[in-house]
N, C-alpha and C positions, 0 to 999 in steps of 0.2 A: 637137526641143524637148520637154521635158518637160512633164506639168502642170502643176507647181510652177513650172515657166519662161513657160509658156504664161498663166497666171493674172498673176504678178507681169509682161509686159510688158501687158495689158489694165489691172489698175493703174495702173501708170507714162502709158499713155496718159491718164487722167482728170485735168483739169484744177480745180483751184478757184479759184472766183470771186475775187475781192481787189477792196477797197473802199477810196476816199478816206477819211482821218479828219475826214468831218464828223457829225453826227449831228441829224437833225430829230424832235425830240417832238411826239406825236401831241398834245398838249394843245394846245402852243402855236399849233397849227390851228385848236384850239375841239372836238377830241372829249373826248367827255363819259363818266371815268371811271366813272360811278356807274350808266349801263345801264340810260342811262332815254332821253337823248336817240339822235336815228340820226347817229351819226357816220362816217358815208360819205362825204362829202364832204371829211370835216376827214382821214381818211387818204390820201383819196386828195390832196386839195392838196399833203399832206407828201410822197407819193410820187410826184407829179410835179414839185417843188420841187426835192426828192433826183434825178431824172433831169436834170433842164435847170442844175444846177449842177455835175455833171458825176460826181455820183452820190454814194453816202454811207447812212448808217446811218439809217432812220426806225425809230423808237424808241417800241416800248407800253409803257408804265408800270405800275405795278401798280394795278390795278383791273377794270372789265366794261365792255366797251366793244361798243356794239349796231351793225352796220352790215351791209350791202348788199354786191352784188359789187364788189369790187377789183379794179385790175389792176395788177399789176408790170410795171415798165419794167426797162431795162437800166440797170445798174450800182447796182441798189439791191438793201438787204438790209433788210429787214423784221425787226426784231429785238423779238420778244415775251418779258418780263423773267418771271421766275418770279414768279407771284401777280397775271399778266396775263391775262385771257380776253379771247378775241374772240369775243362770240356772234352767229351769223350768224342774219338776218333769217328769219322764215319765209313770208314772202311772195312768191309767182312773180314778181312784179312788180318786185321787187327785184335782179334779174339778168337785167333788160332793159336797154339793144338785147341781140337776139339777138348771138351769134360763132358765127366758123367752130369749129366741136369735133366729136369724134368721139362716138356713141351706139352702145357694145357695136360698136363696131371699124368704125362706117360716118360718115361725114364728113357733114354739113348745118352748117345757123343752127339754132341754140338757144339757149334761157338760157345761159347768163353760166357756169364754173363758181364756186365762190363763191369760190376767187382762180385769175384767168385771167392768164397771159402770153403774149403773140404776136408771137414772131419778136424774142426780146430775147436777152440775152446780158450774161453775167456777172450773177446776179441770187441771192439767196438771202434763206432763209424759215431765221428760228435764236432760239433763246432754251430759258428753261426753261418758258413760258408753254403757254398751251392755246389751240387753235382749234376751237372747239365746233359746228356746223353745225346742230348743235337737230335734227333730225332726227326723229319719233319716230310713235309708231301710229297719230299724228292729223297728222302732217305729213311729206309730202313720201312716205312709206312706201309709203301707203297706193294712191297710184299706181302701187304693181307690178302690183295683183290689182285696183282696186278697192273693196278694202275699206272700211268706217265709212263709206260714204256718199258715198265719193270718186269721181271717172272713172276708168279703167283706161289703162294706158298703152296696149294692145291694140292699138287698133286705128293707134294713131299708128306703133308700133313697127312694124306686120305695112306700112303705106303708108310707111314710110321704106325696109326692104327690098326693097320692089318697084321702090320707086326707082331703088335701087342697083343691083339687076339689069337695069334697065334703061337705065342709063348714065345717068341723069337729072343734065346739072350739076346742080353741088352748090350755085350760084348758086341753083337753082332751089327746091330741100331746104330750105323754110322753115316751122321748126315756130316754140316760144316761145310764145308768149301764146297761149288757148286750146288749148293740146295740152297731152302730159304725159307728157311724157318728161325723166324726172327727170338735175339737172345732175351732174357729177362736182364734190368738193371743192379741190382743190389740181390743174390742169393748165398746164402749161408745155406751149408746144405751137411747136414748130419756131423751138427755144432752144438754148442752149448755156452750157455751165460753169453746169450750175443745183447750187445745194447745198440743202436742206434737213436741219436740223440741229437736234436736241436737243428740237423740242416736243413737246405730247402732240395729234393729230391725235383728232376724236372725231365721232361721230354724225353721219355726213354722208350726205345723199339717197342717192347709190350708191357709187363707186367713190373710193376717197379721196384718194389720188396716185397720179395718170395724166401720165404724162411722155409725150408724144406727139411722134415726127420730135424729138427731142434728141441732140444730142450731150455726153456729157461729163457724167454728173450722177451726184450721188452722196447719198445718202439714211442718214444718219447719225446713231445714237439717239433715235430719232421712237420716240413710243410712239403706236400708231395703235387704235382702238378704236370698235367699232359694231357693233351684231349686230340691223340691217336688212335688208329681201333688197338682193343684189348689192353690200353694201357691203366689196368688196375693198378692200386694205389696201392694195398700193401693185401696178400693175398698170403696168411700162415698155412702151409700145408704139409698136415701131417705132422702137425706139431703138440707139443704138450707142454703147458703153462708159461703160458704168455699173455701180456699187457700190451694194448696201443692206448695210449693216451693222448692230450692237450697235441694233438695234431689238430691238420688241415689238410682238407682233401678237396679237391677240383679236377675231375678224373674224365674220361672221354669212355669209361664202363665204371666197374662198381668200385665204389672208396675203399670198401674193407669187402673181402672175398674169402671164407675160411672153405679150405678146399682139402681132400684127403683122399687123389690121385681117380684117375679115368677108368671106368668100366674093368678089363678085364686085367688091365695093370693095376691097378688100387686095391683089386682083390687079391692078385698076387703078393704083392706089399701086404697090404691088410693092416696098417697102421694106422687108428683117428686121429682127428683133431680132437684135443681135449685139454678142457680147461685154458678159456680164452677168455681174456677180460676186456672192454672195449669201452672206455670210458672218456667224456669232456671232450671230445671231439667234435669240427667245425666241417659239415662236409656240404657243398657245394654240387656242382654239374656230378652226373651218374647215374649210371642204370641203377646200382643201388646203393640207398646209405650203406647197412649194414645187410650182408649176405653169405647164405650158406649153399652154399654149390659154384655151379652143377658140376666140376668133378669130386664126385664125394665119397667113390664107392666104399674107399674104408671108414664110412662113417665119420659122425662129430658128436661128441657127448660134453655139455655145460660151457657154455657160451654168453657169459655176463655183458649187456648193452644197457649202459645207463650213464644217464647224462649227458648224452648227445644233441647238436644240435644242428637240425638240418633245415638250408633255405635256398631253395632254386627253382624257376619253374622247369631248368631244364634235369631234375633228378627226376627218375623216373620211380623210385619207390623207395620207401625208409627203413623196411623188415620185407628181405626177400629171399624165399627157401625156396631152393629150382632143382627138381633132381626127375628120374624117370626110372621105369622098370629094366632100363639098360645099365643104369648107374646103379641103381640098388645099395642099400646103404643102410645102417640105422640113424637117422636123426632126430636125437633128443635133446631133452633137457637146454630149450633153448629162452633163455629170458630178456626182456627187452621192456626196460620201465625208469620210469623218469627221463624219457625223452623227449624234445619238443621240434615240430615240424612246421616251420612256418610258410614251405609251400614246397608242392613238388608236381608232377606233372601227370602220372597213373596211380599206382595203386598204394595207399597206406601202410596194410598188411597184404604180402600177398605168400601164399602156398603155392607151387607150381610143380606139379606132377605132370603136363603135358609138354613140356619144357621140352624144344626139340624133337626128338626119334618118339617121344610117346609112350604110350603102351608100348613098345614093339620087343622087349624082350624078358627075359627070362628070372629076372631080377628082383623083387617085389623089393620095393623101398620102405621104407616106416618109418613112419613121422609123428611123434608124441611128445607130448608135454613143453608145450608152447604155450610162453605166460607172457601177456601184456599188460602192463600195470603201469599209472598215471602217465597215460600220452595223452601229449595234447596236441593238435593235428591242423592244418587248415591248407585246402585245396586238395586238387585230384580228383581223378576219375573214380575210383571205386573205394570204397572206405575201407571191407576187410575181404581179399576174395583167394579162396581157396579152389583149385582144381584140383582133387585126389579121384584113385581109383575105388570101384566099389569095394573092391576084394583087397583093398589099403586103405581103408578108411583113415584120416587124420584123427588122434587119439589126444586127450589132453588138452587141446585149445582151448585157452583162457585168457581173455580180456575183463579187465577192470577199471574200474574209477580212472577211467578214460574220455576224453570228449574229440571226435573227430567231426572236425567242419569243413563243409564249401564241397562235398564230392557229389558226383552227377548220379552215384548208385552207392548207397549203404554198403550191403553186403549182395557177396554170390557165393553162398558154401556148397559144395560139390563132392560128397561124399566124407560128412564131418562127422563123426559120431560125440554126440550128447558134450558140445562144446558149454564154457558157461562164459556165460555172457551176466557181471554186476554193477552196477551202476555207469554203466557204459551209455554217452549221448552220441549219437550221430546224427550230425543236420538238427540240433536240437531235440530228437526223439529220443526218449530213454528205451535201451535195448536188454531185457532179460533173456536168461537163459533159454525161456522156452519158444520168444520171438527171432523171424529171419526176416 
């Protein structure tokens, strides 16, 4: 099977959602257009009214509407109309009871994300509307580092890991009220047939859509936007056949992040990514265009990037694989071709096996069958640079009828075994297989 055949049957697998023609307006709840009142309650009445009638269209109007966490049920579509906002609350308090969610790839209770769904099916998030998460240097941010005067997430993050390496049910994993560990915006978590479509996604505490143990989802001209730390743009983890498309991405870390859970919790899970399509997207500021890690330990297998197009000097690479012998993982089958870079700020291609902790444990990671085919490139510091272990050699590495320009260093391959390098220019030099 070809790749062209290979991509169009992971396609063909992805289902979308379909909805009754009813429709519930968030008004006729009692939420309050003009974003003054908290109208939490009055969306969520409409989207529980929309599930138990056997599902149907809740409807935001145009206006500002203030509320708290949500949560989507099955067979409802949340449909924000152009000249709709939904400004989300900035209060911890407001994304209480704690839920089950994942924090940078590891499973506990915590806040609420500020729209959560659990175990539903056939659901979608669509309109030409904005979902705004208010986010900013005095709220919710400021818990990366501590900064302004705020607690640090620190020490809660460093007692959530120890957790997890120590098998701690995840019953037990209870952060949320007095901690601070900031929520994700949009998570769908052990769902199906999810679609998110057409809004502008914006300023939210970390990680923006996180589709966690889904099947079937598909993520379609979202414009996503936040340049917070960790506020990745849309980050599928632990999922299986899925599409991001004719997005836009302007992110404060990486645009697209495929992630398949942390060290010794990912192994417990034990679930990949697989089968992710990542096509006609506009991706802007980022550590990276398109990226696999670093929580990956359950693996990623067949990862389709084509037709991208990336231009900032402040993106710092446009194919970025980050994993270590702590995450350990298989990562393959990762393809990335027909895409165009018209400036970014380090590395082109980059492999990153030093990513973090290092060598430092017990993990051997593996990285094969990486294909680049028609990039075309301009600026950065390093054209293709790979840091692998000797004893993990990178396997498969393949660039093709490729031309990358303007970088200060070609290449640095660091434990690559018998990579092929065909009709590939860098800096105008043509690069064969058996040239570094």
């Amino acid at each position: 099977m070809t790749l062209k055949e290979k991509k169009k049957d992971i396609v063909n697998r992805i289902t979308l959602p379909v909805f009754p023609d009813r429709s519930f307006d968030v008004t006729a709840f009692g939420a309050d257009g003009n974003g003054e009142a908290d109208s939490t309650s009055a969306f969520q009445q409409a989207i529980d009214e929309a599930h138990r009638s056997g599902g149907g269209r809740v409807t935001v109007p145009k206006g500002v509407f203030l509320t708290g966490a949500l949560k989507l049920k099955s067979n409802v579509e949340l449909h924000v109309k152009k000249d709709a906002v939904i400004a989300f609350s900035r209060n911890p308090d407001d994304y209480l009871p704690a839920v089950l969610t994942r924090f940078e790839g590891v499973e506990l209770y915590n806040y609420s994300p500020l729209i959560y769904a659990y175990e539903a099916e056939n659901i979608a998030i669509t309109g030409g509307g904005t979902l705004d998460g208010r986010a900013d240097d005095a709220h919710w941010w400021p818990w990366k580092r501590g900064t302004n005067g705020q607690p640090s997430q620190e020490n809660d993050r460093d007692a959530l890991f120890e957790m997890a390496e120590r098998n701690v049910p995840v019953d037990e994993r209870r952060f949320g009220k007095g901690h601070y560990l900031r929520p994700n915006f949009i998570q769908p978590y052990r769902c199906k047939k999810v679609l998110i479509q057409g809004v502008t996604v914006m300023n939210s505490p970390m990680w923006q859509i996180h589709p966690v143990l889904c099947e079937s989802v598909t993520i379609d001209g979202v414009k996503v936007i936040g340049h917070g730390p960790n506020t990745d743009g849309v980050d599928p983890e632990s999922c299986k056949n899925v599409i991001i498309k004719n997005c836009q991405f302007d992110n404060g870390d990486d645009c697209i992040a495929v992630k398949s859970g942390r060290n010794a919790d990912g192994r417990r899970i034990n679930v990949p990514s697989e089968n992710i399509v990542i096509e006609n997207n506009d991706m802007k500021d980022g550590h990276g265009g398109v990226t696999v890690g670093s929580e990956i330990s359950g693996g990623v297998n067949n990862v389709f990037a084509e037709g991208n197009r990336m231009d900032s000097p402040n993106l710092d690479r446009a194919l970025r694989i980050k994993t270590n012998s702590v995450r350990g993982g298989v990562l393959e089958n990762i393809y990335f071709y027909d895409n165009v870079v018209k400036s970014l700020k380090r590395e082109v291609i980059a492999i990153d096996m030093e990513y973090e902790e290092g060598d430092a444990g017990e993990f051997k990671p593996v990285v094969r069958n990486i294909e680049v085919d028609r990039l075309k490139s301009t600026g950065g510091q390093y054209g293709i640079r790979v840091l692998a272990y000797d004893h993990s050699p990178v396997t498969g590495l393949k660039v093709t009828d490729s031309e990358i320009n303007g970088v200060a260093v070609p290449m640095e391959l660091k434990n690559v075994k018998d990579p092929v390098f065909s009709n590939l220019y860098i800096n105008g030099k043509r690069y064969d297989s058996h040239e570094k």
